[in-house]
PDB file as gemmi writes it, atoms N, CA and C in Angstrom:
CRYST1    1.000    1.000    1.000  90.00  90.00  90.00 P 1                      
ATOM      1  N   UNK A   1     -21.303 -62.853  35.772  1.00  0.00           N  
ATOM      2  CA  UNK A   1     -20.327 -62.276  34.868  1.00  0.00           C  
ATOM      3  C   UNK A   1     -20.727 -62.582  33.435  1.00  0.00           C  
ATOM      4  N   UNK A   2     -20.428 -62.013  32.474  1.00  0.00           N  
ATOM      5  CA  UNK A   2     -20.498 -62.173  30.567  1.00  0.00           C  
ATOM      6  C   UNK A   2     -20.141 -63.292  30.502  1.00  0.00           C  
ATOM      7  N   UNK A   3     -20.662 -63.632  29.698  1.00  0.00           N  
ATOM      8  CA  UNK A   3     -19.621 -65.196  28.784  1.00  0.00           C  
ATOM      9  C   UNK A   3     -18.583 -64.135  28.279  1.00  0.00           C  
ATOM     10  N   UNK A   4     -17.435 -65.124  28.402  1.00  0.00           N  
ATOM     11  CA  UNK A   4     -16.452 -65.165  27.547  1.00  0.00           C  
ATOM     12  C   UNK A   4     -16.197 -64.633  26.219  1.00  0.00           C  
ATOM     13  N   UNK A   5     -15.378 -63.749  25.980  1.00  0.00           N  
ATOM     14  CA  UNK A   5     -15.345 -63.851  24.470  1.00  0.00           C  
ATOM     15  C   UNK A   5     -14.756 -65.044  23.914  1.00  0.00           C  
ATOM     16  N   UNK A   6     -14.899 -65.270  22.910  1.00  0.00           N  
ATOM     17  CA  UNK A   6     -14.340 -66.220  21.633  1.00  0.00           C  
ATOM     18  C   UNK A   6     -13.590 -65.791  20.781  1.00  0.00           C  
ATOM     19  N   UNK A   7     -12.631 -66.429  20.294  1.00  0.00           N  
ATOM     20  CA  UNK A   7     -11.451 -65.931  19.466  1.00  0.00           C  
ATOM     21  C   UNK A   7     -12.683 -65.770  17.921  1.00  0.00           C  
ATOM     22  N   UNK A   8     -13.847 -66.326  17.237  1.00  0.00           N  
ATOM     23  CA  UNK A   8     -14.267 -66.177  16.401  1.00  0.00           C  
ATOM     24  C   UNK A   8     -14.901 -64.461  16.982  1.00  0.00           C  
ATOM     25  N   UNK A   9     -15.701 -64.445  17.922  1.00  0.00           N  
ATOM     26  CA  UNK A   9     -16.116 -62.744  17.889  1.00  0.00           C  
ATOM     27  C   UNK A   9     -15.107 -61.885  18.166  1.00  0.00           C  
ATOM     28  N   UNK A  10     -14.039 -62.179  18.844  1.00  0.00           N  
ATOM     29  CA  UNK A  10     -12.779 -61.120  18.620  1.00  0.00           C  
ATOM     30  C   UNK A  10     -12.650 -61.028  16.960  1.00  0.00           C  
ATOM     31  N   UNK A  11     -12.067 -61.905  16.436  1.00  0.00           N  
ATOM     32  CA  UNK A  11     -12.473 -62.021  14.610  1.00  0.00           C  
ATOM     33  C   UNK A  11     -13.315 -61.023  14.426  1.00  0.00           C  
ATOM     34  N   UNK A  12     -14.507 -61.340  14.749  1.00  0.00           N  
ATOM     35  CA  UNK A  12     -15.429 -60.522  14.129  1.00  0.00           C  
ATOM     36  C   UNK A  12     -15.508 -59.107  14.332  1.00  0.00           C  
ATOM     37  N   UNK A  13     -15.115 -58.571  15.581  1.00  0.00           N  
ATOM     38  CA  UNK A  13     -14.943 -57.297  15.999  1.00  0.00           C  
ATOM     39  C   UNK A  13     -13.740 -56.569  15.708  1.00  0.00           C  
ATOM     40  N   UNK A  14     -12.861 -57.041  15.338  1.00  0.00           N  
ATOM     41  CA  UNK A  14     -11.459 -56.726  14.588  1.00  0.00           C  
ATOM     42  C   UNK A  14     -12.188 -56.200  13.017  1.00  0.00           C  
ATOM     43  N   UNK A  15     -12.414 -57.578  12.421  1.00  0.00           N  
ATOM     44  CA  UNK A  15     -13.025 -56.918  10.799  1.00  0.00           C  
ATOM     45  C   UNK A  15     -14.103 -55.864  11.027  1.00  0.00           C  
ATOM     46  N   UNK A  16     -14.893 -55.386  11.992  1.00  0.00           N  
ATOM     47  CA  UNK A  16     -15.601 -54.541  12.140  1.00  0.00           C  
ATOM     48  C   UNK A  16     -14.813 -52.934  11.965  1.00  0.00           C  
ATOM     49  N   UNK A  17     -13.891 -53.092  12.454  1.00  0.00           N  
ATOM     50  CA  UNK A  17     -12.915 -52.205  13.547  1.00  0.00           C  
ATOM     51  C   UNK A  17     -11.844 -51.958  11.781  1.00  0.00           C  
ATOM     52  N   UNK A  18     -11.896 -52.530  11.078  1.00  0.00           N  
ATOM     53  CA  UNK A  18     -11.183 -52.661   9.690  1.00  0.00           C  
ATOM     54  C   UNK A  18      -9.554 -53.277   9.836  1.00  0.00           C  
ATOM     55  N   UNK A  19      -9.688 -54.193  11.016  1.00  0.00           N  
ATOM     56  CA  UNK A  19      -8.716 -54.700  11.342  1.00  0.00           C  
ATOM     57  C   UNK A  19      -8.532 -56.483  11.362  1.00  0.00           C  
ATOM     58  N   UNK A  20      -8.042 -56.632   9.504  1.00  0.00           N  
ATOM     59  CA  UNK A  20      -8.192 -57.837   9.394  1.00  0.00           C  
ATOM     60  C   UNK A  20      -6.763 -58.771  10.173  1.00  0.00           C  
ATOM     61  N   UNK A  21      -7.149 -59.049  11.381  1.00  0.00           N  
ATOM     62  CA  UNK A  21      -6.197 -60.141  11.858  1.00  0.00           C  
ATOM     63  C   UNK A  21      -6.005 -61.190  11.637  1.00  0.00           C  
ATOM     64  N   UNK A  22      -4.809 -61.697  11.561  1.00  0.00           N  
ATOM     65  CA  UNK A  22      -4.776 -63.367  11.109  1.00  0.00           C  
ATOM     66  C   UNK A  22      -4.644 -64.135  12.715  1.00  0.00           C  
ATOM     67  N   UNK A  23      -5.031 -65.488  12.618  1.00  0.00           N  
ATOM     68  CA  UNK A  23      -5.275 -65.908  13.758  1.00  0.00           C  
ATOM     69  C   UNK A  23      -4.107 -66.268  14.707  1.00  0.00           C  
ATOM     70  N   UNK A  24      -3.256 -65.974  14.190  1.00  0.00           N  
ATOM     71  CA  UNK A  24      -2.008 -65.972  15.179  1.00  0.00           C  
ATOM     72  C   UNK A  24      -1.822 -64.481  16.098  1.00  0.00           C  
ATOM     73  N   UNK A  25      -2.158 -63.359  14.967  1.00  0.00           N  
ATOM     74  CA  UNK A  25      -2.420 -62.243  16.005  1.00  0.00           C  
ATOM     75  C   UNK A  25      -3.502 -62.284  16.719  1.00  0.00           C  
ATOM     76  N   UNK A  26      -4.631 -63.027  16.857  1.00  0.00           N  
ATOM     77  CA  UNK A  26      -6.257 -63.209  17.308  1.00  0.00           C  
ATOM     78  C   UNK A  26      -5.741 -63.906  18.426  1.00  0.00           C  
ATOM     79  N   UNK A  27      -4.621 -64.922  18.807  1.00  0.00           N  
ATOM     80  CA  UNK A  27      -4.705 -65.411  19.862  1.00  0.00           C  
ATOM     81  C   UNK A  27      -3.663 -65.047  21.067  1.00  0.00           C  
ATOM     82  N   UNK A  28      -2.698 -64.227  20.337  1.00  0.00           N  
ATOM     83  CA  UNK A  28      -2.358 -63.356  21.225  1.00  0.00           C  
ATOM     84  C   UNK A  28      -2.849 -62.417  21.752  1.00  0.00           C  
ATOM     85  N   UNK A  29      -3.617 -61.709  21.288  1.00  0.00           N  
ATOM     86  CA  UNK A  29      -4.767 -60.366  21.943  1.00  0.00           C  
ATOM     87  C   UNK A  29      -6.310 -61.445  22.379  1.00  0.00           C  
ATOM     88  N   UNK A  30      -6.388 -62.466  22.476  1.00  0.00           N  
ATOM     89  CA  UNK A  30      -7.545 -62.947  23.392  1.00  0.00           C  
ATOM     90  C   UNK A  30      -7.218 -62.983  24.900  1.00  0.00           C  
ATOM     91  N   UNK A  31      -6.210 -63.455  25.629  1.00  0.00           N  
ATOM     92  CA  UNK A  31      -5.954 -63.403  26.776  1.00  0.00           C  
ATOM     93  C   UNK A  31      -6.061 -61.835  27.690  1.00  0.00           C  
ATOM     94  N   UNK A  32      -5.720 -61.121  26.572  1.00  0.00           N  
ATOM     95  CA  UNK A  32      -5.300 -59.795  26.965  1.00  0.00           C  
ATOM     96  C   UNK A  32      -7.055 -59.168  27.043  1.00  0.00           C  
ATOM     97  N   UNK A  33      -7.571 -59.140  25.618  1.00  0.00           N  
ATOM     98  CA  UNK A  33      -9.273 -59.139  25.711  1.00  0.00           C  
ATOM     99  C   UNK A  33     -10.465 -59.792  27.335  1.00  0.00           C  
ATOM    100  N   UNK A  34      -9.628 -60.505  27.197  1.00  0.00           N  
ATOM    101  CA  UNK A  34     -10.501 -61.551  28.133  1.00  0.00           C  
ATOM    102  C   UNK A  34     -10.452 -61.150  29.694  1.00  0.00           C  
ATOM    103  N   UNK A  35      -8.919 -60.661  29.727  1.00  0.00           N  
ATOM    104  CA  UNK A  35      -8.613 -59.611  31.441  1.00  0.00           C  
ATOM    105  C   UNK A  35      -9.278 -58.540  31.198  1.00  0.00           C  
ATOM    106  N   UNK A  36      -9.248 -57.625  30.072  1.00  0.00           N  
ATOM    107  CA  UNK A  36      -9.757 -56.343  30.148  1.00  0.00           C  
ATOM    108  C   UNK A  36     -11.200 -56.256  30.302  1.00  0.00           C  
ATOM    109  N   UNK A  37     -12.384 -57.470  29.839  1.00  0.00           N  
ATOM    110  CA  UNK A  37     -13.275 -57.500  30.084  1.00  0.00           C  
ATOM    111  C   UNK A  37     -13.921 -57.842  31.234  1.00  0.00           C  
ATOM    112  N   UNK A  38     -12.943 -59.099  32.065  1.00  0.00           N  
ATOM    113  CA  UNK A  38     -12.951 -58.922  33.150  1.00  0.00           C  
ATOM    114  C   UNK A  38     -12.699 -57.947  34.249  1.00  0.00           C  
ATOM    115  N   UNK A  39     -11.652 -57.636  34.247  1.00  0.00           N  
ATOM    116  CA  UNK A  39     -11.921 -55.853  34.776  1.00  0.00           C  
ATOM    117  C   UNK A  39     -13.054 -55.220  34.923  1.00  0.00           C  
ATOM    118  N   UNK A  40     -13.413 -54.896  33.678  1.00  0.00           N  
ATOM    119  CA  UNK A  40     -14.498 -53.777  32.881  1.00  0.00           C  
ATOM    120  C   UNK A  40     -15.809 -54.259  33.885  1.00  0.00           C  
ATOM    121  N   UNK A  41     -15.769 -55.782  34.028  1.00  0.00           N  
ATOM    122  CA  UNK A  41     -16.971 -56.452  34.974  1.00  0.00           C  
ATOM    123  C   UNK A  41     -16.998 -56.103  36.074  1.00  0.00           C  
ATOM    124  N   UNK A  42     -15.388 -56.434  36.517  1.00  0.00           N  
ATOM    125  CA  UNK A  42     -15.133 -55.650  38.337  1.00  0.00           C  
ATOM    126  C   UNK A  42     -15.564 -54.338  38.801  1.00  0.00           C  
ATOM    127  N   UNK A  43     -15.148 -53.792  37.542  1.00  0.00           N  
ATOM    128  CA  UNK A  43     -15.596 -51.924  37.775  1.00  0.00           C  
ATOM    129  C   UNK A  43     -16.899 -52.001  38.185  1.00  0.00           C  
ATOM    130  N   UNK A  44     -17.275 -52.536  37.127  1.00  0.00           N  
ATOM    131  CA  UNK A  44     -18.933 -52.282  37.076  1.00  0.00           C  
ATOM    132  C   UNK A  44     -19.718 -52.598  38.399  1.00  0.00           C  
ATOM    133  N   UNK A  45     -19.297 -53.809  39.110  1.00  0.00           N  
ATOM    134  CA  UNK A  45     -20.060 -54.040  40.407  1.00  0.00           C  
ATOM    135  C   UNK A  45     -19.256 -53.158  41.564  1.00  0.00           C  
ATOM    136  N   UNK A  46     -18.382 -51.995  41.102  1.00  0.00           N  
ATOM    137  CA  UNK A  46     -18.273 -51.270  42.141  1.00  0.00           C  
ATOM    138  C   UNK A  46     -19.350 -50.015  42.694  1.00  0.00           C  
ATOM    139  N   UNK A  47     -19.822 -50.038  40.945  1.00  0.00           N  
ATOM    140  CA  UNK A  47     -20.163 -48.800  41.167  1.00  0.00           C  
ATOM    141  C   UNK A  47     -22.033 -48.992  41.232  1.00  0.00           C  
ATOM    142  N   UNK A  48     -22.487 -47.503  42.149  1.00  0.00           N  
ATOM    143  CA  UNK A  48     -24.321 -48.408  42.590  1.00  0.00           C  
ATOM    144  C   UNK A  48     -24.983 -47.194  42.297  1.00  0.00           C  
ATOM    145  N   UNK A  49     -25.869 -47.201  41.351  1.00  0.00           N  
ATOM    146  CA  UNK A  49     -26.739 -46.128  41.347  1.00  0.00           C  
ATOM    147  C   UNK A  49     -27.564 -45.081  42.475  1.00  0.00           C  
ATOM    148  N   UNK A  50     -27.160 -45.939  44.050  1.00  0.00           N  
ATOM    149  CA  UNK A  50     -28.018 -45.605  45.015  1.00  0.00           C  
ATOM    150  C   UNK A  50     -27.109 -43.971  45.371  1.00  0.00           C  
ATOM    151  N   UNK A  51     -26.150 -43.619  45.139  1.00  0.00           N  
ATOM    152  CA  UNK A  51     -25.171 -42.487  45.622  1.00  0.00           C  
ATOM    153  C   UNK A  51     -25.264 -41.513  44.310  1.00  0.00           C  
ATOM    154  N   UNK A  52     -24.988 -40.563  44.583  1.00  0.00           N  
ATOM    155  CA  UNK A  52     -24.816 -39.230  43.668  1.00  0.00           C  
ATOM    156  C   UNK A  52     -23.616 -39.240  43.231  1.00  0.00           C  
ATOM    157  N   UNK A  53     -23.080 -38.422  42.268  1.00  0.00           N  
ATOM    158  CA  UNK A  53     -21.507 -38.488  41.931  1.00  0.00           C  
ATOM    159  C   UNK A  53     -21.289 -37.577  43.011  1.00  0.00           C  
ATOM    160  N   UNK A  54     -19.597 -37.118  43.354  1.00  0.00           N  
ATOM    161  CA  UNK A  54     -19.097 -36.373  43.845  1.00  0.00           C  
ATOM    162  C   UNK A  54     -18.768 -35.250  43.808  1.00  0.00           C  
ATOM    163  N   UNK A  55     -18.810 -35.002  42.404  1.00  0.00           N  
ATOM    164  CA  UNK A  55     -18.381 -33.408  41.819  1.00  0.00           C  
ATOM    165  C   UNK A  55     -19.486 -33.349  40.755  1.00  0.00           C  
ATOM    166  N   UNK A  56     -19.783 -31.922  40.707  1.00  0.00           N  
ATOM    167  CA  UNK A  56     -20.621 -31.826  39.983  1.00  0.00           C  
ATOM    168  C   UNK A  56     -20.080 -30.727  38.507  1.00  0.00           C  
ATOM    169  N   UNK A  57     -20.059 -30.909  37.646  1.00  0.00           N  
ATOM    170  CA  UNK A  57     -19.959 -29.720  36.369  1.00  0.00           C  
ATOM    171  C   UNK A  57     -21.028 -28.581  36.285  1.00  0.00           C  
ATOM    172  N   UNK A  58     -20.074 -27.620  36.517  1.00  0.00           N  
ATOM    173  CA  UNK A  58     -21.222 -25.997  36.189  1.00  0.00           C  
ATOM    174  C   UNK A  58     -20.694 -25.707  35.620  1.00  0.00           C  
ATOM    175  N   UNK A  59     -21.163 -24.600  34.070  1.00  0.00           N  
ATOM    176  CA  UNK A  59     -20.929 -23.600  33.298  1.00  0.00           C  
ATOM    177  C   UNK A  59     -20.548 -22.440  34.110  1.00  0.00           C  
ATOM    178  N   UNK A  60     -21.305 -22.346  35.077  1.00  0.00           N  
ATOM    179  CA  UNK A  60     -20.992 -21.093  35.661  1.00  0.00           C  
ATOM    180  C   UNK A  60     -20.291 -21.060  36.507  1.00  0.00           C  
ATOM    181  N   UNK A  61     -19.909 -19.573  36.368  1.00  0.00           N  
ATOM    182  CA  UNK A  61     -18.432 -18.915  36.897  1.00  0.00           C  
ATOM    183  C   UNK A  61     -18.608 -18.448  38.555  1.00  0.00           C  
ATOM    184  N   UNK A  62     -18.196 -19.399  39.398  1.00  0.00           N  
ATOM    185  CA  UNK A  62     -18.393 -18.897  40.774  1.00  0.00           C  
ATOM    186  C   UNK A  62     -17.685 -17.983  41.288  1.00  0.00           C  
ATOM    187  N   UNK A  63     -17.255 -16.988  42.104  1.00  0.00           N  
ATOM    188  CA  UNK A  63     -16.439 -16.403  42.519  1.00  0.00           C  
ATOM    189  C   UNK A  63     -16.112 -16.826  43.997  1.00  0.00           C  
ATOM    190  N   UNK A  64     -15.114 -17.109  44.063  1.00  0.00           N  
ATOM    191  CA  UNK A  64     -15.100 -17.559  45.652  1.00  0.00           C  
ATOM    192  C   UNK A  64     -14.342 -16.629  47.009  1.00  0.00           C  
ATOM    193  N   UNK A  65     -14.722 -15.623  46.993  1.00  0.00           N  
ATOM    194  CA  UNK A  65     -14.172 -14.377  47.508  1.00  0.00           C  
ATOM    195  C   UNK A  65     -15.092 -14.695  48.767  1.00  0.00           C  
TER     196      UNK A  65                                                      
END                                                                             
């Protein structure tokens, strides 16, 4: 799994984002950061390059008559 974020690179990705937080809002949105990335990890080992997707996108107009 990732390391962890840190309440200093949440910081840092906030002022990126033009979102200067003070650290009382920084440590309420770390817990919340920290599940969503975990998640984001779970997803990721669901999914396996060895399979095709399921549906495919065409431009073209089938007729199904």
């Amino acid at each position: 799994m990732a390391k962890e974020i840190t309440i200093e690179e949440l910081r840092t990705m906030a002022r990126r984002a033009g979102l200067p937080l003070p650290d009382d809002e920084l440590l309420r949105l770390l817990p919340g950061v920290k599940r969503a990335q975990s998640q984001a990890a779970s997803l990721r080992e669901l999914f396996t390059t060895a399979a095709e997707p399921a549906t495919i996108f065409t431009t073209f107009k089938i007729d199904l008559k």
